[in-house]
N, C-alpha and C positions, 0 to 999 in steps of 0.2 A: 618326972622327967619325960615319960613316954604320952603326954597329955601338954606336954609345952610343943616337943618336937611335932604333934600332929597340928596344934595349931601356927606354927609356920608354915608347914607345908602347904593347910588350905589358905592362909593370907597370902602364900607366894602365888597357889592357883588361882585366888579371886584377882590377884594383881594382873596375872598373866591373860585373865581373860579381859580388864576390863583395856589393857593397851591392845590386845587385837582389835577389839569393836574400834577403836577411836581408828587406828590403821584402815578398814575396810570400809569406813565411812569416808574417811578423806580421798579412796581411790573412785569412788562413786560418783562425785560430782565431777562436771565439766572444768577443765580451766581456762583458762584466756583467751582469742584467737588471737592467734601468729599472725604472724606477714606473709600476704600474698610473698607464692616461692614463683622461682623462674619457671618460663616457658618451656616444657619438654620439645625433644624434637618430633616430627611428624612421623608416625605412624606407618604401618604398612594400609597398603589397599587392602579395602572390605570386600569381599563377595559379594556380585551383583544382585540386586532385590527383583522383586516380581517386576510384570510390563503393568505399566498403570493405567487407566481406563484412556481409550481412545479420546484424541481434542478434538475440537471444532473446526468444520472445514475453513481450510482458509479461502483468503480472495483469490478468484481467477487472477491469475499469473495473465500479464500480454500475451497477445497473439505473435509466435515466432514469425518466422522467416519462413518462404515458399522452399520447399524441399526440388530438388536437383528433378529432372523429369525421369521418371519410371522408363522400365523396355517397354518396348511394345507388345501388346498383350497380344492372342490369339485370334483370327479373322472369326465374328459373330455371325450366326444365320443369315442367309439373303433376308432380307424385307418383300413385304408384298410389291406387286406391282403398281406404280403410282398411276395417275390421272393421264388421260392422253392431254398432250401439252394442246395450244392453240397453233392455229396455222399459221406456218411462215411467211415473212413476205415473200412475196412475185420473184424468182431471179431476173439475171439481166437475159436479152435474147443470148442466143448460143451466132455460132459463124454461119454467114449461109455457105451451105453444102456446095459441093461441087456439081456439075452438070449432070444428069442422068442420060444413060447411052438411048439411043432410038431402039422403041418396043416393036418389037417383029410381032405385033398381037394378032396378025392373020391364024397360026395356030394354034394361040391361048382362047380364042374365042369359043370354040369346037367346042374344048375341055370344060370352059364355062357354063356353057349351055346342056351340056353332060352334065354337071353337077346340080345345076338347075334341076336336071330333068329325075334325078337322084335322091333331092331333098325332096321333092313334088310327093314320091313313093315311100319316103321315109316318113312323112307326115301323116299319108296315108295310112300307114304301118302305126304310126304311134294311136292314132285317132280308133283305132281298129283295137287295140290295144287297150283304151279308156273304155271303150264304150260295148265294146264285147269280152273281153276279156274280165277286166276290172268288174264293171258295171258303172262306169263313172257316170254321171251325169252335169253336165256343164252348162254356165251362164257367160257374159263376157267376162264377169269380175270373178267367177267362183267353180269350184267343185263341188261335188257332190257325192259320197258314198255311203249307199245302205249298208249296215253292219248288221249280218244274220248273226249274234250271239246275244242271249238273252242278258240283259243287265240292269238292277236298279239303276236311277236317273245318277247319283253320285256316280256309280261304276262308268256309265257310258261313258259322263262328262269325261272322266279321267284318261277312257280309253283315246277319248278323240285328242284330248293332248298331249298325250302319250302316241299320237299318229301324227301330230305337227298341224291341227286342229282344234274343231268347237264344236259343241251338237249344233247342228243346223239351226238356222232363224231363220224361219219365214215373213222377212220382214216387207215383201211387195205380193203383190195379187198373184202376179206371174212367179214366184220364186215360191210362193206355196202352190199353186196349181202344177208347177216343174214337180214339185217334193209328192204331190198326194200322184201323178200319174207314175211315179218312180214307187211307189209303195204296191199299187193297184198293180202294174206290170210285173214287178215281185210275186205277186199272186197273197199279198199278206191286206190286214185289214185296221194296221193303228202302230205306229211308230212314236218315239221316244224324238222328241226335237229341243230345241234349246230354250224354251222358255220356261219361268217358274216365278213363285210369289216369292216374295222379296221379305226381308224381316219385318216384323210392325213396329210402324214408326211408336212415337212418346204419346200419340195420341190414342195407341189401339186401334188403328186401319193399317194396312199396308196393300197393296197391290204387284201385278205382273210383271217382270221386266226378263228383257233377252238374256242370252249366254254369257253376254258381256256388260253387264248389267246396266246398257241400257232402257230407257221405257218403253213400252207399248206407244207408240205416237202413228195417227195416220194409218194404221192399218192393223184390223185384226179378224180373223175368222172364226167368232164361238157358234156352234150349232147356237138354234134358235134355246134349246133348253139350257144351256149353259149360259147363255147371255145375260140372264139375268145376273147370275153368279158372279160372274166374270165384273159388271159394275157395282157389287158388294163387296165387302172389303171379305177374302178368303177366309174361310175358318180354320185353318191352320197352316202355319207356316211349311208344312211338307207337299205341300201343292203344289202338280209338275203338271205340262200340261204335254197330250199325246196329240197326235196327226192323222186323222181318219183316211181312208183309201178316196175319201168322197172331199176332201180337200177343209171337211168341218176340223175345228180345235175342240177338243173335252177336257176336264181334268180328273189327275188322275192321281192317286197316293203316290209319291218318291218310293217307295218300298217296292213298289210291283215291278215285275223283270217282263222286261219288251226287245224288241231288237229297236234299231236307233238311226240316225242320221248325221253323218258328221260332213262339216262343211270344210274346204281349203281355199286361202286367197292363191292365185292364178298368181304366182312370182315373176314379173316381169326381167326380161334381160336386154343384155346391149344389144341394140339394134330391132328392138320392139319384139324381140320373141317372149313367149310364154315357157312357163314349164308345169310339170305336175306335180304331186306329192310323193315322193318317193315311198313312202309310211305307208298309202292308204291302199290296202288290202286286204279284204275280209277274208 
């Protein structure tokens, strides 16, 4: 009895296991697809995402429209001063004048001749002036004054244009025979004057020329032993040349310190007067 009931019991458990397996097999596989369902409705907004890489420029846009005119800005610095313009034309004549009263000139005459006789004394005075005082020395075209301060030939040159001058150029017979007896009276014996050699040209010669860079033309005074020199081309470009008391020329190095000679043009004025250099005073 107790050997029946155990085998139902296991044919009931093998029964019961073999309907699970068939059950867990059939939920395993796929079944059929459905029918497309309806369209749900739309959604809430997503959270914005990152910035994505910068585009490609685009095309120039047209050129707008002229903008409305700005205030007026701030008045800028003067500017330099321009060019003197050309001269005007001629005006017309002006009206002729009315009559002029009759000149009682019996007593302006006097006064005249008084002034006359005033300027006479005045010129005296200025002349006394140049030539004692100063130590000027004069031609019709020029001045002349010795400078007692010792200076190389640069220094002088600068002193004299720095005096509204030039080192002297003896450039006629007379105008260095004027300069060597103004030396020789000074009681000195060789001055600094405006001549010197000049750069060497592309060829490797160069020669003499005045203060104003001028040439030696027509007139020159080398002593007999510099003469030679003087038509060789100089051996070096510091070559200045000095003014003997005897009226010879020498040369002499730019470096050495001499006293000097500076020259001034005679500044002409209305009515043919002269004037002097105000500057020149040693």
């Amino acid at each position: 009895m107790m050997g029946l009931l155990a085998l139902c019991v296991f044919a009931a458990i093998v029964n019961y296991i073999s309907a699970s397996t068939e059950v867990c097999t059939n939920t395993l596989l796929p079944g059929a697809k459905g029918d497309q369902g309806e369209i749900g409705e739309e959604g809430d907004l997503g959270k914005l995402g990152k910035d994505g890489p910068p585009g490609l420029p685009g095309v120039p846009g047209e050129t707008g429209l002229d903008g409305e005119v700005g205030h007026t800005g701030k008045m800028g610095p003067i500017g330099d001063m321009g060019n003197k313009g050309d001269t005007g034309l001629e005006g017309p004549s002006g009206l002729k004048g009315k009559p002029g009263t009759t000149c009682d000139c019996g007593r302006y005459r006097k006064v005249v001749g008084q002034l006359d006789v005033n300027v006479g004394k005045l010129r005296n005075a200025v002349k006394f002036v140049k030539n004692v005082i100063l130590g000027l020395k004069e031609t019709e075209e020029r001045y002349y004054l010795l400078v007692k301060e010792p200076k190389r030939f640069r220094e002088a040159s600068m002193n004299c244009k720095l005096r509204g001058g030039t080192l002297a150029m003896p450039k006629t017979s007379n105008t260095n025979h004027l300069m060597a007896d103004y030396v020789s009276q000074a009681g000195l014996t060789r001055v600094y004057v405006g001549v010197q050699a000049q750069s060497k040209d592309t060829d490797g010669t160069s020669s003499y020329v005045y203060a104003d860079s001028s040439p030696l033309q027509g007139f020159a005074a080398w002593s007999p032993e510099e003469e030679l020199h003087s038509r060789v081309s100089p051996s070096t470009n510091s070559s200045c040349v000095e003014l003997h008391s005897t009226g010879a020329w020498g040369r002499v190095e730019c470096e050495a310190t001499m006293f000097f000679i500076c020259e001034f043009p005679k500044s002409r004025r209305r009515g043919g007067g002269r004037g002097t250099p105000a500057t020149a005073t040693s």
